[in-house]
C-alpha positions as CSV (number, residue, x, y, z in Angstrom):
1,X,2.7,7.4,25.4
2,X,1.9,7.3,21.6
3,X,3.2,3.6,20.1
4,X,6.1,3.5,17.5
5,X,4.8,3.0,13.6
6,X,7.0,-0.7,14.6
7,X,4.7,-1.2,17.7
8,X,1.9,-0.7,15.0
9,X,3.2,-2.3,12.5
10,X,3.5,-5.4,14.5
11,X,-0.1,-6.1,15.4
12,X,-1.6,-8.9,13.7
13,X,-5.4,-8.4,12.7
14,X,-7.7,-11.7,12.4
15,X,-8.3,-10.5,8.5
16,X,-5.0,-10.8,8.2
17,X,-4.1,-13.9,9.2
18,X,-7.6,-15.4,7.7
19,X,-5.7,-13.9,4.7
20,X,-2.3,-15.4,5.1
21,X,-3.6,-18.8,5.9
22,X,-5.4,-18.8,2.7
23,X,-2.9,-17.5,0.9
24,X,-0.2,-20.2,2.4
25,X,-2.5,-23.1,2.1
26,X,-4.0,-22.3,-1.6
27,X,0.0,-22.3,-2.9
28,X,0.6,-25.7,-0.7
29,X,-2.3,-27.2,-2.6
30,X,-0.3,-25.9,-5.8
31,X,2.5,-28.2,-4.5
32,X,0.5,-31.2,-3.3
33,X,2.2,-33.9,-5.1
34,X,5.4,-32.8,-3.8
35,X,4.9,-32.4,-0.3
36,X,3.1,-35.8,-0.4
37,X,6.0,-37.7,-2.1
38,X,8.5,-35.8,0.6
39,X,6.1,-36.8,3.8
40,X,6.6,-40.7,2.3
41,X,10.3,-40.2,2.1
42,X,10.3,-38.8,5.5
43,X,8.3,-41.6,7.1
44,X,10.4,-43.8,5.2
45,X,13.6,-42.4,6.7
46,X,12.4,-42.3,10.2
47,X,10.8,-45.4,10.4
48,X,14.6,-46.8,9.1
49,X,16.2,-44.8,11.9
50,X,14.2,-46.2,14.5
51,X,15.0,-49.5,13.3
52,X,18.6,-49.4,13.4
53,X,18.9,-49.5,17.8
54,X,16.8,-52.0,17.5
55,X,19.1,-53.8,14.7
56,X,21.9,-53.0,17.2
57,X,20.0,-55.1,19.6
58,X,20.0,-58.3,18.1
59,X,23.5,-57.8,17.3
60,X,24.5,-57.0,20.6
61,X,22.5,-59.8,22.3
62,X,23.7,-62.5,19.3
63,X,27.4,-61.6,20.4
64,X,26.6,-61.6,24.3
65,X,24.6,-64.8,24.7
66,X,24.7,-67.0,22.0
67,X,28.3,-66.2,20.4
68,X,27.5,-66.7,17.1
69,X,29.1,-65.1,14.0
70,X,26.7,-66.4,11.4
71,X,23.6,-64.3,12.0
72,X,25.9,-60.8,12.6
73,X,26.4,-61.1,8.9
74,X,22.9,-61.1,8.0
75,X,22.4,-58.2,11.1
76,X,25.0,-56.6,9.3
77,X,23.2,-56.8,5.9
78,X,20.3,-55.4,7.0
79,X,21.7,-52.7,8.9
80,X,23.8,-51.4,5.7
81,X,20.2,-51.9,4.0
82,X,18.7,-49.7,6.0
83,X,21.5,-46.5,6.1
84,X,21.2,-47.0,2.1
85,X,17.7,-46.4,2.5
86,X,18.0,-43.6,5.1
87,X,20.9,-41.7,2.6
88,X,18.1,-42.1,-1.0
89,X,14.9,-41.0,1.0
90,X,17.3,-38.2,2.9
91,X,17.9,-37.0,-0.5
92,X,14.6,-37.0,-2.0
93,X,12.7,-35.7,0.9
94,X,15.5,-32.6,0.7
95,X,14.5,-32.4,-3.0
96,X,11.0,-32.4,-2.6
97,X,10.3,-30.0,0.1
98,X,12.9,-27.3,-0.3
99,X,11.9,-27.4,-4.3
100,X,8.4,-26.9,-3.2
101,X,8.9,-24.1,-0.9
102,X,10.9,-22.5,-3.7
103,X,7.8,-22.6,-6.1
104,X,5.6,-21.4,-3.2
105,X,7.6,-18.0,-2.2
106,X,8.0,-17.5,-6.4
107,X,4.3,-17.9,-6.7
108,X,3.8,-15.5,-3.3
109,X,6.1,-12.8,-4.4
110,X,4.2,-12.9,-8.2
111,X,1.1,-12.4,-6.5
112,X,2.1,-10.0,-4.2
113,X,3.8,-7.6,-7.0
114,X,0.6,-8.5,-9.1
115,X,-1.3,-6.8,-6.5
116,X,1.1,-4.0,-5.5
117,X,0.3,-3.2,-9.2
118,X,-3.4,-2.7,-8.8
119,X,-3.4,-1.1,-5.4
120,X,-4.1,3.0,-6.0
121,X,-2.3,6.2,-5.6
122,X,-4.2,6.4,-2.3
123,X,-2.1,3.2,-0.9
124,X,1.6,4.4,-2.0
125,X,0.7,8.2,-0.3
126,X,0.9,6.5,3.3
127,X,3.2,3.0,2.5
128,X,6.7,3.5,2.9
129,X,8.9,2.0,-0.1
130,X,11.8,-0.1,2.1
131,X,9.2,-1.6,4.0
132,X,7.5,-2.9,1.1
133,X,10.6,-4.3,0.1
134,X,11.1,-6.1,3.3
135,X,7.8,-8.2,3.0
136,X,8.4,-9.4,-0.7
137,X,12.3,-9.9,0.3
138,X,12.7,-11.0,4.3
139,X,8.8,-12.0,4.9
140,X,8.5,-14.2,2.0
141,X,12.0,-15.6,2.9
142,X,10.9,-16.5,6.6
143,X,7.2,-17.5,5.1
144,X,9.5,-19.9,2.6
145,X,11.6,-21.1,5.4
146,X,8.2,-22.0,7.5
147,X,7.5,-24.2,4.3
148,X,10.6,-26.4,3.8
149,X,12.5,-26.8,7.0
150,X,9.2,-25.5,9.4
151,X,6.9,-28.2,7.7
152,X,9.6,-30.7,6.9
153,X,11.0,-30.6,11.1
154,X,6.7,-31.0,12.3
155,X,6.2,-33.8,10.5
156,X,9.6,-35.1,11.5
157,X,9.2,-34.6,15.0
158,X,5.2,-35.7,15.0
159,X,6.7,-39.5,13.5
160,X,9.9,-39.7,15.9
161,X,7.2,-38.9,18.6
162,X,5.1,-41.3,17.3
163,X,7.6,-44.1,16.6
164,X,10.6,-44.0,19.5
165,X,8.1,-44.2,22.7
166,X,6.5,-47.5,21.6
167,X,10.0,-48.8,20.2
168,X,11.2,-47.8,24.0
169,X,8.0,-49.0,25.3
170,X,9.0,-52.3,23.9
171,X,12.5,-52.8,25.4
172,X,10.3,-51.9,28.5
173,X,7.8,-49.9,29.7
174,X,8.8,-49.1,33.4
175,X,11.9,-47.6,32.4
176,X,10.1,-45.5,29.3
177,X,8.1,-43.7,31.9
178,X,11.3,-43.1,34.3
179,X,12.5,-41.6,31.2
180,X,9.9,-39.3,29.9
181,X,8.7,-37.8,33.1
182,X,10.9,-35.1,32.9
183,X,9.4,-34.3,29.5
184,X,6.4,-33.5,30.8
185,X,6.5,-29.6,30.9
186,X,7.9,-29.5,28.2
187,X,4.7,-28.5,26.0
188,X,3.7,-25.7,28.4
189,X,7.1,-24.0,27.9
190,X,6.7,-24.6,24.2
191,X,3.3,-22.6,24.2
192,X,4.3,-19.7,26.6
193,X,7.6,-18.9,24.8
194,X,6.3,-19.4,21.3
195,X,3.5,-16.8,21.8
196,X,6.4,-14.3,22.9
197,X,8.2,-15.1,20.0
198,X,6.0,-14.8,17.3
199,X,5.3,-10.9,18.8
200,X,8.3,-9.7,19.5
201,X,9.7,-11.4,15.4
202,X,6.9,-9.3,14.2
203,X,8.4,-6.3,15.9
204,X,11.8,-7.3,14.3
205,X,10.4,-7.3,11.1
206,X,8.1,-4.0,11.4
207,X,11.5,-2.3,12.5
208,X,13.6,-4.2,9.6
209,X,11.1,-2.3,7.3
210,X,11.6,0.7,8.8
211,X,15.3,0.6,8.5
212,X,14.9,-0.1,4.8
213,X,12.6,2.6,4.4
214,X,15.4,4.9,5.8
215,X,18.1,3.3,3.5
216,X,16.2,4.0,0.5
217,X,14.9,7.5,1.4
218,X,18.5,8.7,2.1
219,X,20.2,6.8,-1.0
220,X,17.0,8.7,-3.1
221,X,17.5,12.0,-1.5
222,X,21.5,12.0,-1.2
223,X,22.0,14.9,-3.6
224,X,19.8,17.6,-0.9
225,X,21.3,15.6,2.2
226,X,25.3,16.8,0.4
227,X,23.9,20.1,-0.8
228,X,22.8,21.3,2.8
229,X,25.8,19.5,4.3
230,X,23.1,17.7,6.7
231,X,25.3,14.1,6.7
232,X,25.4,14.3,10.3
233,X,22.0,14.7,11.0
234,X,21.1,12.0,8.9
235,X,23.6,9.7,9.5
236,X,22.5,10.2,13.2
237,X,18.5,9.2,12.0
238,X,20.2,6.2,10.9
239,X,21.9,5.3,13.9
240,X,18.6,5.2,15.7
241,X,16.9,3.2,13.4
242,X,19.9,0.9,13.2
243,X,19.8,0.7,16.9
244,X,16.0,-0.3,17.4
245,X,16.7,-2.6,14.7
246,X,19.7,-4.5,16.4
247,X,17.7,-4.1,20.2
248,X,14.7,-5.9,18.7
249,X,16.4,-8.8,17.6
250,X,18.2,-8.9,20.8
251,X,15.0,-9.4,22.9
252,X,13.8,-11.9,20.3
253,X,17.6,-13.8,21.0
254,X,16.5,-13.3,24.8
255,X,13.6,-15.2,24.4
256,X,14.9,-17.6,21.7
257,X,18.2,-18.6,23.7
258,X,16.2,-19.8,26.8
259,X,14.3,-22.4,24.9
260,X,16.7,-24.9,23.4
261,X,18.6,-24.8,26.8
262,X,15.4,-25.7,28.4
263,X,15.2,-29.1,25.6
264,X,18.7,-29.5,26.6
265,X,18.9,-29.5,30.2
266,X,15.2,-31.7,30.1
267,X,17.1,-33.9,27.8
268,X,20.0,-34.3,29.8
269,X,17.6,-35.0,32.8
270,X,16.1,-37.9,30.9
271,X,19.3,-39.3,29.7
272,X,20.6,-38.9,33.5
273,X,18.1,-41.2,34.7
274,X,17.9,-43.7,32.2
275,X,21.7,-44.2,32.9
276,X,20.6,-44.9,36.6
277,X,17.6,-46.2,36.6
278,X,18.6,-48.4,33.1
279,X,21.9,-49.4,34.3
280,X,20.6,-50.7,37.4
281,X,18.2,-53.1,35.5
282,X,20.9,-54.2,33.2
283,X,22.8,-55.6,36.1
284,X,19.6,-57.1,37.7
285,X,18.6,-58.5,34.4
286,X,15.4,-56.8,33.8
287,X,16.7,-56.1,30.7
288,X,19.2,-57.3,28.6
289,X,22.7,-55.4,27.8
290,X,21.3,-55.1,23.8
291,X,18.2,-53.3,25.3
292,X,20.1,-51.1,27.7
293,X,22.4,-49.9,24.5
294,X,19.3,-49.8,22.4
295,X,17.4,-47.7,24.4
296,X,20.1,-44.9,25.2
297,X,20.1,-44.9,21.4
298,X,16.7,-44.4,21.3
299,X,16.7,-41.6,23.8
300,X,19.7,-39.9,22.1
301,X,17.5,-40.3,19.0
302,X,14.3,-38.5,21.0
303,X,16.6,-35.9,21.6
304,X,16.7,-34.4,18.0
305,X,12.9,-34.0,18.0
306,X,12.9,-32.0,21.5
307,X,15.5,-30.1,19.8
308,X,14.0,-29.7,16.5
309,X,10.4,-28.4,18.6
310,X,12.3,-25.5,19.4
311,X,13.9,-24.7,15.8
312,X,10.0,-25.4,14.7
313,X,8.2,-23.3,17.0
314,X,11.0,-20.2,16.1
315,X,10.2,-20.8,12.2
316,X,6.6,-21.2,12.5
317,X,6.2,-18.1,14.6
318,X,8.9,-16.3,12.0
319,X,6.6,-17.8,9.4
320,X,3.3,-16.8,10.3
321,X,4.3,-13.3,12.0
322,X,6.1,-12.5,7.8
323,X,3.1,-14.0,6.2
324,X,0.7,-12.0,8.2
325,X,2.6,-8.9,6.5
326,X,2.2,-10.1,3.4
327,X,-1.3,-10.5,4.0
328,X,-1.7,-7.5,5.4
329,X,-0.5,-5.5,1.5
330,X,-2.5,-8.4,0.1
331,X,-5.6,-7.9,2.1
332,X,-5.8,-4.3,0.9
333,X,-8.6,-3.8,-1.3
334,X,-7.8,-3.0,-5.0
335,X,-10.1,-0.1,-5.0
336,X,-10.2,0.4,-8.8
337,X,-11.0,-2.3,-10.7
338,X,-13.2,-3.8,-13.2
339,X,-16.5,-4.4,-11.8
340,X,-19.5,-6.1,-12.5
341,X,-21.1,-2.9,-14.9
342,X,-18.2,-3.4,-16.7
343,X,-18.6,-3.3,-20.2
344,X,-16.2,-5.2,-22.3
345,X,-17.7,-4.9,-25.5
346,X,-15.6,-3.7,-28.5
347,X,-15.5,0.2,-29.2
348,X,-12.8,2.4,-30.4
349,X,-12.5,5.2,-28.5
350,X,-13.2,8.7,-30.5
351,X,-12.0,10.8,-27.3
352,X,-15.4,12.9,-26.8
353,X,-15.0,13.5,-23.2
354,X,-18.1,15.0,-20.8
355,X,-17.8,16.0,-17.5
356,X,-20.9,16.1,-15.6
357,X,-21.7,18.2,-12.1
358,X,-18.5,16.0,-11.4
359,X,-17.1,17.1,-7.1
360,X,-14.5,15.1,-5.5
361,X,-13.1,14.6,-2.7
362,X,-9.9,12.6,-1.9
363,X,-10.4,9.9,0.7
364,X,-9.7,11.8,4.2
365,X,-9.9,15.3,2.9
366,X,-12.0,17.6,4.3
367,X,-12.8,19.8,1.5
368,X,-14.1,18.8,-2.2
369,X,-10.6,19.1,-4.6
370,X,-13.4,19.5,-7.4
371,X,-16.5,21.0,-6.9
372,X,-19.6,20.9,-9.7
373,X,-17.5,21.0,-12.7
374,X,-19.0,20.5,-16.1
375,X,-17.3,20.7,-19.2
376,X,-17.6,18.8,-22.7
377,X,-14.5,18.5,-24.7
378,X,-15.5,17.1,-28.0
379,X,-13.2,14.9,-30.2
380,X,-9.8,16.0,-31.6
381,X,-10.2,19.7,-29.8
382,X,-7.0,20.6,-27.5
383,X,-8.4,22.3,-24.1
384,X,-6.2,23.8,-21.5
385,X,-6.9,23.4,-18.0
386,X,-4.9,26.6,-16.2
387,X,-4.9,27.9,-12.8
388,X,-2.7,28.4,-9.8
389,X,-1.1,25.3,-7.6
390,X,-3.8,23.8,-6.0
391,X,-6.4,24.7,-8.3
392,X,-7.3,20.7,-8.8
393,X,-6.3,20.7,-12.8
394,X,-4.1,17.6,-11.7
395,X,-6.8,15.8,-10.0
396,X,-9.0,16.1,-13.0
397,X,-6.4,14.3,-15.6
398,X,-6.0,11.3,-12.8
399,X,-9.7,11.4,-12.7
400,X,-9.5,10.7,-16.3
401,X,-7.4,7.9,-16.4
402,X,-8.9,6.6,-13.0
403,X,-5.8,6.4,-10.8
404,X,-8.5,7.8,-8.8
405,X,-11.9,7.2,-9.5
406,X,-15.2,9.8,-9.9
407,X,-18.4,9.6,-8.7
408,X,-20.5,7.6,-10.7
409,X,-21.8,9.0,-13.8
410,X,-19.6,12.0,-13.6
411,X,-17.2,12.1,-16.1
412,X,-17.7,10.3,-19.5
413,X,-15.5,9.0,-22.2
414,X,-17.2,8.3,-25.5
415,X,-20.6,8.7,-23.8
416,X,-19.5,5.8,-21.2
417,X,-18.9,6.4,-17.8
418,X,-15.2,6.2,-17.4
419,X,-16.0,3.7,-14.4
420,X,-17.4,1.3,-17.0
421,X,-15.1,1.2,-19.6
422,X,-12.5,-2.4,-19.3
423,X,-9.4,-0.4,-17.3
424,X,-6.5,-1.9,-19.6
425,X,-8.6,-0.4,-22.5
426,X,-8.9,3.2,-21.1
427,X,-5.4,3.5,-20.2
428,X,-4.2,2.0,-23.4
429,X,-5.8,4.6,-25.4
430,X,-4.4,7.9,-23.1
431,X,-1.5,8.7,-23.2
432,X,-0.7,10.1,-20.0
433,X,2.4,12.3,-18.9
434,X,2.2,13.3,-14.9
435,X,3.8,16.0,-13.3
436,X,6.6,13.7,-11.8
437,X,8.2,11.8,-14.6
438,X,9.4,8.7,-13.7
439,X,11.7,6.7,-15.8
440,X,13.6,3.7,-15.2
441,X,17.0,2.5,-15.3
442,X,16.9,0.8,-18.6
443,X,17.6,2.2,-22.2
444,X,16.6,5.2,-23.4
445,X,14.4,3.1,-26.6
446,X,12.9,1.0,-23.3
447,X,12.1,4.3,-21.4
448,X,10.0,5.4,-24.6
449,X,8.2,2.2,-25.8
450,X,7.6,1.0,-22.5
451,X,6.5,-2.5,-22.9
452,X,4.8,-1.2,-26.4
453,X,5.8,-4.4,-28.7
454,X,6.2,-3.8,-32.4
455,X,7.6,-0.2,-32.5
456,X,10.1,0.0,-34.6
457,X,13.1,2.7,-34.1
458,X,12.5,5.0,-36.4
459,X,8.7,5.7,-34.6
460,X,11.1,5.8,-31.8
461,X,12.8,8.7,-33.1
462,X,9.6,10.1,-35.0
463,X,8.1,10.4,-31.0
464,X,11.7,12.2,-30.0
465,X,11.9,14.5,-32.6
466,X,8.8,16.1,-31.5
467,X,9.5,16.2,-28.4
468,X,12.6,18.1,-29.2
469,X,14.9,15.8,-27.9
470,X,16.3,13.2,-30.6
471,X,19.8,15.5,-31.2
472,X,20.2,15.5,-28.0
473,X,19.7,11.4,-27.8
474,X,21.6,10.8,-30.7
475,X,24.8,12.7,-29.3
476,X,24.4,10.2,-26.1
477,X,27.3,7.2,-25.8
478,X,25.2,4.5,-27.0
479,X,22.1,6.5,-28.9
480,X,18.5,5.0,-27.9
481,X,20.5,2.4,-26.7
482,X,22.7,4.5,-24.0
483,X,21.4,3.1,-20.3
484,X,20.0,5.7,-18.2
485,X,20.7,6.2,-14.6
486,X,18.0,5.2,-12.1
487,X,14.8,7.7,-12.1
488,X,16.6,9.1,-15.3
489,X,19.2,10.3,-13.3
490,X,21.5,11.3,-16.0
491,X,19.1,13.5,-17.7
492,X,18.5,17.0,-17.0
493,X,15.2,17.6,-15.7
494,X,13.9,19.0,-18.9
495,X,15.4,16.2,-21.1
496,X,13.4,13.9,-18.3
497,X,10.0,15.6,-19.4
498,X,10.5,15.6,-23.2
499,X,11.2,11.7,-22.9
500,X,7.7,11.4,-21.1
501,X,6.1,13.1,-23.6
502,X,7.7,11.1,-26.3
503,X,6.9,7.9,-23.9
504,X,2.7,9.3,-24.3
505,X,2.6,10.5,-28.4
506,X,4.5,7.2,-29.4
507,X,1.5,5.4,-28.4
508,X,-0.8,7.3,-30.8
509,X,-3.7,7.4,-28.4
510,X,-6.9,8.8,-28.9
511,X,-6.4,11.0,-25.9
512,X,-3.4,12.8,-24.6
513,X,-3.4,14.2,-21.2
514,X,-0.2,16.7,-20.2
515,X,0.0,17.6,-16.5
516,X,2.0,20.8,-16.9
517,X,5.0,18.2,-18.2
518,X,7.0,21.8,-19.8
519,X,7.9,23.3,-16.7
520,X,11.7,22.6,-17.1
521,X,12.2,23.3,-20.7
522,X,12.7,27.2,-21.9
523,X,10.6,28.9,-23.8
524,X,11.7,28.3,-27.2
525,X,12.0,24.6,-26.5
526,X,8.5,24.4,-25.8
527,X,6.9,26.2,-28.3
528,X,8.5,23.8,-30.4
529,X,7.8,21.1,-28.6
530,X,3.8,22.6,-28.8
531,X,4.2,22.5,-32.6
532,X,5.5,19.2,-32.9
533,X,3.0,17.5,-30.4
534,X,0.1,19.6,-32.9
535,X,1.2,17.5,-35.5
536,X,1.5,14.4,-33.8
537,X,-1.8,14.8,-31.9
538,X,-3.9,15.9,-35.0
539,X,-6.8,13.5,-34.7
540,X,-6.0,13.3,-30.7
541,X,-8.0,14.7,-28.1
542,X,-5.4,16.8,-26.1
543,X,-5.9,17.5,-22.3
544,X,-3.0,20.4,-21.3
545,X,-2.4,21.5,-17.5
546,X,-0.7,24.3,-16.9
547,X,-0.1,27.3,-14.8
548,X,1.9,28.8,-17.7
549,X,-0.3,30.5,-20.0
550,X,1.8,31.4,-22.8
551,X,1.4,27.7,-24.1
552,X,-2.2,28.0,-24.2
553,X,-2.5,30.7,-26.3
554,X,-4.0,28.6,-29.4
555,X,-5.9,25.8,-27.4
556,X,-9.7,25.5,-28.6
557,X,-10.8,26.2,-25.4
558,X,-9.0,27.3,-22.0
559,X,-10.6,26.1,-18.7
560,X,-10.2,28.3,-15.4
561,X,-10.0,26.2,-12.2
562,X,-9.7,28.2,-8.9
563,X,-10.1,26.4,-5.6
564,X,-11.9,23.1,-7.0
565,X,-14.5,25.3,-9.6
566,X,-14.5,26.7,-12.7
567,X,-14.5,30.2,-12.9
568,X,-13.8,30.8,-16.8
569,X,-14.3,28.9,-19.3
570,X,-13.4,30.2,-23.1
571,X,-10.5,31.1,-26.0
572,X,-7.5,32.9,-25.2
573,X,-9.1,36.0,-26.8
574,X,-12.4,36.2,-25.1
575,X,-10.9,36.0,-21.6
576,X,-8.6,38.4,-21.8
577,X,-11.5,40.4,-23.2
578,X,-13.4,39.8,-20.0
579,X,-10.8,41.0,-17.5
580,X,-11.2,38.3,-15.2
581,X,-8.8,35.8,-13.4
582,X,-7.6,34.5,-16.8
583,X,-6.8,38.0,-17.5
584,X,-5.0,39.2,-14.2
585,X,-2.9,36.0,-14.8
586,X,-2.2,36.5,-18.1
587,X,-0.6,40.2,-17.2
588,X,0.7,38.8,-14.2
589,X,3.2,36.6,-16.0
590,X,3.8,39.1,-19.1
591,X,4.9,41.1,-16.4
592,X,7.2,38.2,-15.2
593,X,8.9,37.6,-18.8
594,X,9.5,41.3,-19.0
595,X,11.3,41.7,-16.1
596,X,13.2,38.4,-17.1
597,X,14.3,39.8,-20.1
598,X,15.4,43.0,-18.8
């Protein structure tokens, strides 16, 4: 039987939790001063709670055998000294730790977006959206957790372990070790049901993200789930993942529930026989009455940190199963990325663009997408790359602005490997507009400049009137100003495209890259559309995919791609001349238009 993607999302590898202890302890080291100054608050506070049965001692024994009043007052004195020290230190160790873990999961979740960021195409084709959202929301959340109340309940334990015994060894040792023997197992149960725990929370979380990737993928595609009335089926996929969700966290409660009851009844064992075994040397006079009382304080004290070593155990296996998830995104290599041939030296990019031999192969594929293409486009010329689906004319515009990257030496810009030129650099002088335009749920000026600073609205409207779209803008509610639904969900498909474009010619780059971005606009639309971009592109290198070949008709030069290779290569005039593929296409879709018309 095949595992569940949440049975193998839950495996832990060693890289990842190399990676997640680094990660944990480089932001810790961030927020050294403050976990140091909380650690002296805490030993603070529990060295003042141990001393208060002890306190309660003397005052006991004062009243018992001597009958004095006199020294209860200063008894008293110094037992309202220490609860005013226990309530300032309670409230600085609070501050300090849960302020730190705050800064650490807001440093985490920057890092991890910042890296999300440089991850390639490759990475999103396989990773599923809702589950990335669960690691930067519910991991980071456990992982933040783990740091406050995880840390801040070790260390408190470690010192009430370390502090009660020898305070109870003091009032006296024979009935310390009556008390603690039942306390013996208690670190083999620890170990055994922690080790369950931290598997089965990783399963909760691997299923969490799988839940969230359903949510999101049925919110997204709502509009097809209504239009072929599948609600049902869907709601149904739900259920399931809704289920697995709820059963996983039930055998994590399975295993969870049976630990503190094990603290407790231990606890209540201990207490049990120091009633006994205490009381009975009380009476003897072993011990004193103010010892007996002090020491059942002192076990009820020693209680808290035999509970607390179950609530640590559950949020350091919580802790480390969510931050080896994060790990695992951040432990993903950013495949593209400036390297060491880099060349950062200052050049202004003309837009002569070379394409050498260049074959490609996506990672997994079995066959080349590109296969020995060579092409040079030189600067300011507009080339079409046409063909049908499939032909690779996408793959060679992502080539260009390396969300994939070529083979070395391949494909140039400017005479320089595209590989070697700074990445921010290339992509800030293309302006690129990909088959699926994306826009987000901001303003319509937002959408265009895009994080472009010192564009001024009338450039705004310059880039929108070309793209044939600023009438329509203008008539909007609020003009550039009018929010747009989420993915541009209150555009029409083809108002969606023209934005893009205007989003790519606003920038004035030095190359402009169009991945058959006119498919939803009519035919007089984008022969305007053409015209304005010729203006606006005049001194731009323009890179135009297409499977429509009517737009092509006045390109410099119109490239041929079938089945990864170049099978044509010249002006609108010459291939039809030839009677090739360009030519069968061309009649092809003439024949199309007619019948459209008639």
């Amino acid at each position: 039987m095949s595992a569940s993607p949440a049975e193998t999302q839950a495996s832990t590898t060693a890289a990842e939790r190399r990676v997640g202890r680094a990660l944990l302890l480089r932001h810790m080291r961030r927020n050294g001063r403050a976990f140091l100054l909380g650690s002296l608050s805490l030993i603070l506070v529990n060295l003042a709670d141990v001393s208060l049965p002890l306190v309660l001692k003397l005052a006991i024994d004062d009243v018992v055998l001597l009958g004095g009043w006199l020294p209860l007052v200063w008894i008293a004195g110094a037992y309202m000294g220490l609860s005013a020290l226990l309530a300032t230190y309670r409230y600085l160790w609070r501050r300090y730790f849960f302020g730190a873990s705050h800064r650490i999961a807001n440093g985490m979740r920057a890092e991890l977006f910042a890296h999300l960021e440089r991850l390639p195409p490759r990475f999103y084709d396989h990773a599923r959206t809702g589950d990335l959202m669960s690691r930067a929301t519910n991991d980071l959340e456990a992982v933040r957790w783990f740091s406050s109340l995880g840390l801040l309940l070790g260390l408190d334990t470690c010192m009430y372990l370390l502090l009660i015994p020898p305070a109870m060894v003091s009032l006296s040792g024979s009935l310390t070790a009556w008390a603690l023997l039942p306390l013996v197992p208690m670190p083999w149960i620890v170990y055994r049901l922690g080790r369950v725990i931290h598997a089965r929370y990783r399963r909760v979380q691997a299923s969490f993200g799988e839940l969230s990737s359903a949510v999101e993928e049925f919110c997204g595609g709502i509009r097809v789930i209504k239009g072929f009335a599948q609600e049902p089926h869907f709601l149904e996929r739900f259920r399931e993942r809704n289920l697995a969700y709820r059963d996983e966290n039930m055998r994590l409660q399975l295993v969870h529930g049976v630990l503190q009851p094990s603290m407790s009844v231990l606890m209540g064992l201990a207490t049990a026989i120091v009633f006994v075994k205490g009381g009975h040397m009380a009476l003897a006079g072993a011990i004193s009455v103010g010892d007996f009382v002090a020491f059942q304080v002192l076990l009820l004290k020693l209680g808290w940190p035999m509970r607390a070593i179950g609530f640590v155990v559950n949020l350091y296996q919580r802790g480390t199963a969510s931050l080896a998830r994060i790990a695992g995104v951040l432990a993903t290599p950013a495949e593209i990325a400036d390297g060491a041939d880099t060349d950062h030296a200052p050049a202004r990019v003309e837009g002569h663009i070379e394409v050498r031999d260049l074959t490609f192969r996506y990672p997994g594929a079995d066959t080349p997408a590109l296969e020995h293409i060579a092409l040079e486009i030189p600067p300011g010329a507009t080339v079409a790359v046409v063909g049908p689906v499939g032909a690779g004319k996408s793959t060679l515009l992502e080539l260009l602005v390396r969300l994939y990257d070529p083979p070395p030496e391949t494909l140039l810009l400017d005479g320089r490997c595209v590989r070697r030129w700074p990445i921010a650099r290339l992509r800030r002088a293309i302006g690129y507009v990909p088959q699926e335009t994306f826009l987000f749920a901001d303003t319509v000026e937002a959408n265009v400049t895009l994080g472009l600073e010192g564009v001024g609205r009338e450039t705004v409207r310059e880039a929108l009137a070309r793209a044939q779209l600023l009438d329509e803008i203008e008539q909007l509610p609020d003009g550039l100003d009018t929010v747009i639904g989420e993915r541009g969900v209150d555009l029409s498909g083809g108002q969606r495209q023209r934005l893009a474009i205007a989003r790519a010619i606003v920038r004035r780059p030095a190359v402009l890259l169009l991945d058959d971005c006119l498919s939803a606009v009519d035919a007089e639309t984008e022969a305007a559309i053409l015209e304005g971009l010729r203006e606006a592109i005049a001194d731009c290198t323009a890179v135009l995919a297409t499977h429509r070949l009517q737009v092509v008709r006045n390109a410099d030069a119109i490239v041929v791609l079938e089945h990864g290779r170049v099978v044509e290569h010249g002006r609108h005039e010459q291939l039809l001349a030839r009677g090739g593929v360009y030519a069968g296409m061309w009649r092809r879709q003439q024949l199309e238009h007619e019948l459209e018309i008639g």
